[in-house]
C-alpha positions in Angstrom: -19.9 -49.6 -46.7 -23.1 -47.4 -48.4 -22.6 -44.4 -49.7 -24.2 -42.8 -47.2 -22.5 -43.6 -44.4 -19.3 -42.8 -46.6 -20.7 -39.3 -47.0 -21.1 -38.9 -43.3 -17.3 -40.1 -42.5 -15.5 -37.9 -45.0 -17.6 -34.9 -43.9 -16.4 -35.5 -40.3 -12.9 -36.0 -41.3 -13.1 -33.0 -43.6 -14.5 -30.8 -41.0 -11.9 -31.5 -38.9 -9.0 -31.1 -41.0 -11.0 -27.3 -42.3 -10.1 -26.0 -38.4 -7.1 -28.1 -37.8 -5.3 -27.8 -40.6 -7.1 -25.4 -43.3 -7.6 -27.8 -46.7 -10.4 -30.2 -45.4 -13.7 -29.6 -47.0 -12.1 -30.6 -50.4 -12.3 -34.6 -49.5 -16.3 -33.5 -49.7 -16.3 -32.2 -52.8 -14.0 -34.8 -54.5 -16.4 -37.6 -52.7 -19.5 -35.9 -54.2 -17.9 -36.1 -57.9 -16.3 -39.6 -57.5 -19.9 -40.4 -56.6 -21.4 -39.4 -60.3 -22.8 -35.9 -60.0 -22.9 -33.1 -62.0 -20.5 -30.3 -61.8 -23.3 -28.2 -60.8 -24.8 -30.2 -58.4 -21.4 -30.7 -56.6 -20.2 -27.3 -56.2 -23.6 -26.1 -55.2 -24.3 -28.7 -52.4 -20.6 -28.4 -51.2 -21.1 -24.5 -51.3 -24.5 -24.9 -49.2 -22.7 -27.7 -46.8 -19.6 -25.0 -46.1 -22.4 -22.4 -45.0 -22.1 -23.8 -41.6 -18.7 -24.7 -41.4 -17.7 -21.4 -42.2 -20.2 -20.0 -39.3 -19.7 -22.2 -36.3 -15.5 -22.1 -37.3 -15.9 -18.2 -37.5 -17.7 -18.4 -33.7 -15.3 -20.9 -32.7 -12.1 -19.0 -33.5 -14.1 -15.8 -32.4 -14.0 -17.5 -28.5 -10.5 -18.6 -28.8 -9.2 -14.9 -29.4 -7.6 -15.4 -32.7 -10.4 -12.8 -34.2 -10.3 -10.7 -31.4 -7.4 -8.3 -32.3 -8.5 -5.1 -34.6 -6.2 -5.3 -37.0 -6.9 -8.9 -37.9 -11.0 -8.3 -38.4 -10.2 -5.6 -40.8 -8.3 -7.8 -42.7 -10.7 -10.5 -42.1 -13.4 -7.9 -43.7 -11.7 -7.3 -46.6 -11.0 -10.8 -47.6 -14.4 -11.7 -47.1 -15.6 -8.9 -48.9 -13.5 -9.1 -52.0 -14.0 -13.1 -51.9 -18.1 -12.5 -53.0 -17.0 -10.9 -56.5 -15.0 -14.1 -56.5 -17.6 -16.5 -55.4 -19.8 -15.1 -57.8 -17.6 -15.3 -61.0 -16.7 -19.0 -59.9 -20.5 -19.7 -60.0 -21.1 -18.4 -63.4 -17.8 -20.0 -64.5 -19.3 -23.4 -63.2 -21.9 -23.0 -66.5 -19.3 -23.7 -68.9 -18.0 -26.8 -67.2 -18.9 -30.5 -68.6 -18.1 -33.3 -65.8 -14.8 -34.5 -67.6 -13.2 -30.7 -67.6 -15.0 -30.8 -63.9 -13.0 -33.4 -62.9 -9.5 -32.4 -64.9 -9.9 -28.8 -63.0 -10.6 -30.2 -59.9 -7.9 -32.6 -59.9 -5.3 -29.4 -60.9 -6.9 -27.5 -58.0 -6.3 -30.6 -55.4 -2.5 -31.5 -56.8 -1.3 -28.1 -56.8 -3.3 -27.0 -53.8 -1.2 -30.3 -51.9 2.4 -29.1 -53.4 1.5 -25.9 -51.8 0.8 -27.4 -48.5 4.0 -29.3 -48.8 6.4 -26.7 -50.0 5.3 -24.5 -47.2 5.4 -27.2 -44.6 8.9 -28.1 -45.7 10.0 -24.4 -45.4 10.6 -24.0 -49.5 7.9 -21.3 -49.0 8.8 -18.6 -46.6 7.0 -14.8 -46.1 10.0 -12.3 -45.7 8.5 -10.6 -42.8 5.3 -11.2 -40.7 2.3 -9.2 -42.4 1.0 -6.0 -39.9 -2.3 -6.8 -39.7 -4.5 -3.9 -40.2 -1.9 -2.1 -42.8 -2.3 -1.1 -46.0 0.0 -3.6 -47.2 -2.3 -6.0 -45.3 -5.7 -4.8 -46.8 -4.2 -4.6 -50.2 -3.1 -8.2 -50.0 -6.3 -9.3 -48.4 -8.7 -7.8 -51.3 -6.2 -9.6 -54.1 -6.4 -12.9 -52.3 -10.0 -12.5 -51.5 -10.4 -12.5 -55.1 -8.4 -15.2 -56.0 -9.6 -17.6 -53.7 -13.1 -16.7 -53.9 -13.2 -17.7 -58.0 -12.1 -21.1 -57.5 -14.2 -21.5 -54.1 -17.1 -20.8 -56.1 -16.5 -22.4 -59.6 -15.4 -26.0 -57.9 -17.1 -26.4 -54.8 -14.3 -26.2 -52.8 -14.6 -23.5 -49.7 -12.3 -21.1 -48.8 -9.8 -22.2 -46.0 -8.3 -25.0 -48.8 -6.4 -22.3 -50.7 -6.5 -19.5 -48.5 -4.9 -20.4 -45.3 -1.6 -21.6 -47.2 -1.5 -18.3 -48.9 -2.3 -16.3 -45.5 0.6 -18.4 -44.0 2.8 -17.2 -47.0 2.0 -13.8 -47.0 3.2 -13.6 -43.2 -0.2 -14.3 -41.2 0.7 -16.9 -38.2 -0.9 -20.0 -38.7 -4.3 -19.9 -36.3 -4.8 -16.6 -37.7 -4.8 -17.8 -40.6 -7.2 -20.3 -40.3 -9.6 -18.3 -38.4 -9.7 -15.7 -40.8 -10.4 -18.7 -43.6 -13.5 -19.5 -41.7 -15.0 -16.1 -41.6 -14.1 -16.0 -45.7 -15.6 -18.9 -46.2 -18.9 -18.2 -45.3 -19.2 -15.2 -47.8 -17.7 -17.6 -50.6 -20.0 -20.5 -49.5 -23.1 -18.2 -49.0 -22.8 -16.1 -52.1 -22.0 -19.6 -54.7 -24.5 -21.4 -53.0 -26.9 -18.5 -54.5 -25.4 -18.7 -57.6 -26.6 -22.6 -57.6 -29.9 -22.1 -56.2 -30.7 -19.9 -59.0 -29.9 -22.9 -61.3 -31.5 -25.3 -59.9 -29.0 -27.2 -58.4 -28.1 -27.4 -54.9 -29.5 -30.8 -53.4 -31.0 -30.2 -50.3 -31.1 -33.5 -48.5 -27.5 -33.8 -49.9 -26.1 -31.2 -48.4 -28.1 -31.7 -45.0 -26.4 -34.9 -44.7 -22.6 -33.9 -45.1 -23.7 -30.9 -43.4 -24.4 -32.1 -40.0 -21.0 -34.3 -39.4 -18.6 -31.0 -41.2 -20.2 -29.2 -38.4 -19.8 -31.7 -36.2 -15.8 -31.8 -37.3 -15.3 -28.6 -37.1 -15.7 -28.2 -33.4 -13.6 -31.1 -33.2 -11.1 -29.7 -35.2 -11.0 -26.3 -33.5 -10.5 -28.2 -30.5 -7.5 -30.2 -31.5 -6.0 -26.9 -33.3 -5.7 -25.3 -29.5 -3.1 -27.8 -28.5 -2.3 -30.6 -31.3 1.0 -30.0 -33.1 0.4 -30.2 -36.8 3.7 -30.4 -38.7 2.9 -34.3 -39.3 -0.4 -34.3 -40.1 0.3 -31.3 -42.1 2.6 -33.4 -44.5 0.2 -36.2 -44.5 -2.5 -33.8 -45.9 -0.3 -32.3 -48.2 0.8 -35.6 -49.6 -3.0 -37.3 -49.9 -3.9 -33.9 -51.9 -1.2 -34.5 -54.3 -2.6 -38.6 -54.5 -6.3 -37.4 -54.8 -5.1 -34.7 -57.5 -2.9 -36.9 -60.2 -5.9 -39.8 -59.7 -8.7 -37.0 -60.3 -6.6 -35.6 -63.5 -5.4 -39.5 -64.5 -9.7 -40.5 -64.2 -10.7 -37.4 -66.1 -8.8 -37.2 -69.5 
């Protein structure tokens, strides 16, 4: 199989799992660095790549209704808002990082990103109470996680839904919420890194064009499937391919 053609599958399979299931774009970014390039150059062609993910999930979730409710767009705002400090300091942070403590961070991110997946699947992590959207609890939450999510988005390539939609499910936002709200973050985290790169240089074009198109592509597909596809399964397939991916990156790296 050619790399290209490679590319192309895991950016369809990872677009689908970013609206289905949240973590998806991730398989892109590992691909890109299993493939040989820089740090740089993967986190700013994934970041460019998730542009249009993030929009056409946003629109997609928009038309379903899970967007539609006040309370959930403030918080949407606020996360989105808070995740371009984030996305901005993960950029800069990228600077400092050679390929091997690239590939060691990234690998951390995947395995622990999978364990979260898996504890909350498995019902180890439960939110007390279901968040009020639109509170102040709510927008205070969504400017800390904003944050948080946004650094790593930016600094590794990865997008936003891989981290944040576990956390919105732990913090007490229902699951399609969740994920709708980690498409509209993920283009503010995706759009402001990918400036970040440009300004060094290092976004590949034609790259990102091609793993582009098909995570588009997937992520209709996914949306589609997330209307009526139960997802504990797949859920604890995901989480359980994360935690491979991660110990291999980490084992590869040192």
């Amino acid at each position: 199989m050619s790399q290209t053609v490679l590319l192309v599958l895991v950016a369809l399979i990872g677009g689908i799992a970013i609206t289905l299931l949240g973590p998806g774009g991730i398989f892109v970014t590992v691909a890109l660095h299993a493939l040989g390039y820089s740090a740089a150059t993967v986190a700013g062609t994934a970041s460019a790549a998730f542009v249009g993910t993030g929009i056409v999930g946003s629109a997609a979730y928009w038309r379903s209704g899970e967007l539609a409710a006040p309370g959930v767009r403030r918080d949407a705002l606020v996360l989105t808002a808070a995740s371009v400090l984030g996305a901005l300091g993960g950029s800069a942070l990228n600077a400092v990082l050679d390929r091997q403590s690239f590939g060691v961070a990234l690998g951390v991110f995947v395995g622990a990103t999978g364990l979260l997946v898996f504890a909350r699947q498995r019902g180890l992590l439960k939110p007390a109470t279901a968040l009020d959207a639109g509170s102040r609890r709510a927008q205070w939450l969504m400017l800390g996680l904003g944050v948080a999510v946004g650094v790593p988005g930016g600094a590794l390539g990865v997008g936003g839904p891989v981290l944040a939609v576990p956390l919105l499910v732990l913090c007490g936002v229902p699951m399609l919420t969740a994920v709708a709200m980690a498409q509209v973050q993920s283009v503010a985290i995706a759009g402001f890194a990918t400036l970040g790169y440009v300004v060094r240089g290092t976004v590949d074009w034609p790259l990102a064009l091609l793993i582009g198109v098909p995570l588009v592509i997937g992520t209709v597909i996914g949306w589609r499937l997330a209307q009526k596809t139960p997802t504990e399964r797949l859920t604890t397939l995901l989480a359980t391919v994360l935690l491979v991916i991660g110990v291999y990156l980490v084992a590869t790296a040192v």
